[in-house]
C-alpha positions as CSV (number, residue, x, y, z in Angstrom):
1,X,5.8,-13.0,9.4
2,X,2.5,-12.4,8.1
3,X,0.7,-13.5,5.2
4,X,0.9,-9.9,3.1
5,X,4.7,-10.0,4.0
6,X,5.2,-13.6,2.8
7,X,3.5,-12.7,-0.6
8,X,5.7,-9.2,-0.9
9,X,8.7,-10.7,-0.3
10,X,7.9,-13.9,-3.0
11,X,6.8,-10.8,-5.5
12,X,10.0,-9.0,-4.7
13,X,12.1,-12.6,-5.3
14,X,10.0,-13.4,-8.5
15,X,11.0,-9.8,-9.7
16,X,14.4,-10.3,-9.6
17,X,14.4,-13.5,-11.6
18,X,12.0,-11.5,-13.9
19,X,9.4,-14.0,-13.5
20,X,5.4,-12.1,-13.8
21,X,4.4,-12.7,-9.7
22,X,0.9,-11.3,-10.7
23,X,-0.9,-14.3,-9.7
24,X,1.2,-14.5,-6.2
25,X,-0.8,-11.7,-4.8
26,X,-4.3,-11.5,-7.0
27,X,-7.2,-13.2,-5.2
28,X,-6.0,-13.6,-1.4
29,X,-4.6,-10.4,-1.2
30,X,-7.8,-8.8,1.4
31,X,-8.2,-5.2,2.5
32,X,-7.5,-5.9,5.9
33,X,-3.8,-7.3,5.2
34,X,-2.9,-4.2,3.5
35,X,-4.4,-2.1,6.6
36,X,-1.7,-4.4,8.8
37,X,1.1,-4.0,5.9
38,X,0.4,-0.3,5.8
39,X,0.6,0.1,10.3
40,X,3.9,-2.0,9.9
41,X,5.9,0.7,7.5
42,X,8.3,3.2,9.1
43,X,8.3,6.6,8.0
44,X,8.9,7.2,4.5
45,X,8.9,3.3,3.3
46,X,6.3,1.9,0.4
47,X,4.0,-0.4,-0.3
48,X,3.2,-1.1,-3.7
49,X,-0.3,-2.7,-5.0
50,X,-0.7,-4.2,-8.6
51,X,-3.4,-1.4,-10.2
52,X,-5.8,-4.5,-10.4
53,X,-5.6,-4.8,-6.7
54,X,-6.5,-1.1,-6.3
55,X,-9.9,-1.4,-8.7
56,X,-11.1,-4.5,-6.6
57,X,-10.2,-3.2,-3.3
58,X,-11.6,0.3,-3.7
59,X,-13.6,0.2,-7.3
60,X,-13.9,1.7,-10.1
61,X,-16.7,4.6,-9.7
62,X,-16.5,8.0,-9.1
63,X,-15.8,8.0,-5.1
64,X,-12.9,5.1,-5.8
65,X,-10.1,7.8,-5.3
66,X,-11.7,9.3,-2.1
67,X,-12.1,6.5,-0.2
68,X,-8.5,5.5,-1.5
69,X,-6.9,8.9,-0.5
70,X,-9.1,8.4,3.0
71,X,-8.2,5.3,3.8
72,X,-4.3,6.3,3.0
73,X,-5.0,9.7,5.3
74,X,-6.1,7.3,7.8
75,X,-3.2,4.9,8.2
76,X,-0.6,8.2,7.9
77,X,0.5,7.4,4.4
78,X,0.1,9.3,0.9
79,X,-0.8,7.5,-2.1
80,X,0.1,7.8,-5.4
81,X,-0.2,6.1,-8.7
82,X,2.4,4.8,-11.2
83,X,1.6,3.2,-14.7
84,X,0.6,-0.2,-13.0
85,X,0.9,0.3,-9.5
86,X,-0.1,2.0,-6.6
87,X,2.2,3.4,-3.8
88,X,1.8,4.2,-0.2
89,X,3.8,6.0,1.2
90,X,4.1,6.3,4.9
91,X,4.1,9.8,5.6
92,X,7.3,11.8,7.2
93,X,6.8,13.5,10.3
94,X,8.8,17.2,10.3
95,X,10.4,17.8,13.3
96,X,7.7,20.1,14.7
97,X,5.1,17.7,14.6
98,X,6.7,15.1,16.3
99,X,7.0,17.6,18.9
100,X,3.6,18.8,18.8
101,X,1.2,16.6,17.3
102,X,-1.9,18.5,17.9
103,X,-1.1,20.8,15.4
């Protein structure tokens, strides 16, 4: 299990006992672990990031969205924001694209 798993699944646990798990992820969460979280998802699961994640990972200027929305394009996933999180969303294959991929 790696490291970004370990750290979802304590947030999830500390959720459920209602505990804030803010500072189980902030500072050693990297880009690259989300990159390997985001390969691991089967269609249609999520991965959440705390909104705080999301402005040190990808900033706060004026091309922060486009390089978010790019780098979600690129791992098959669409992303979309809540009031204090981010989701991605690994994206849903319709039949006719798993069949044809090229199109």
């Amino acid at each position: 299990m790696s490291s970004f798993d370990e750290r979802e699944n304590a947030a999830e646990a500390a959720e459920r006992t209602g505990r804030p798990w803010r500072e189980l992820v902030r500072g050693k969460f990297t880009l690259p672990e989300l990159e390997n979280g985001l390969e691991a998802l089967q269609n249609g699961a999520l991965v959440q990031i705390d909104r705080a994640d999301y402005e040190r990972l990808f900033g706060l200027n004026d091309v922060a969205l486009g390089r978010l929305r790019n780098f979600a394009r690129s791992h098959q996933c669409i992303v979309s924001f809540a009031d204090t999180v981010v989701l991605f969303r690994k994206h849903i294959a319709s039949v006719e694209e798993r069949l044809d991929p090229q199109q």
